[in-house]
C-alpha angles and dihedrals in degrees: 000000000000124000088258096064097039090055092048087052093052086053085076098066095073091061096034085055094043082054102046091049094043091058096042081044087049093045093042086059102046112105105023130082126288118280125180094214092065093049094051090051096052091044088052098047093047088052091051089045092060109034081050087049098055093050093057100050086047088052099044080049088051104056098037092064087043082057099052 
């Protein structure tokens, strides 16, 4: 495993971490009354999760044309 893929690899934690957050955020919530607060972090973290989602697969694309 080269540097490069183990850098791309390492691209995918931000948006592991946004998810598991988002769900302990989302199960910590069920059952109580609604909170704004809680909504708008969900809502945050989802957004992070996916925009860091994106950017490691473009990046894991990217260097795996730059290798062939």
């Amino acid at each position: 495993m080269t540097s490069r893929t183990r850098t791309t690899l390492l691209a995918f934690i931000p948006a592991a971490v946004a998810i598991v957050v988002a769900f302990a955020t989302g199960y910590a919530w069920l059952g109580q009354p609604f909170r704004l607060v809680q909504l708008v972090t969900i809502l945050g973290l989802g957004a992070t999760a996916g925009v860091s989602l994106a950017q490691a697969i473009a990046r894991l694309r990217q260097n795996r044309s730059t290798s062939d």
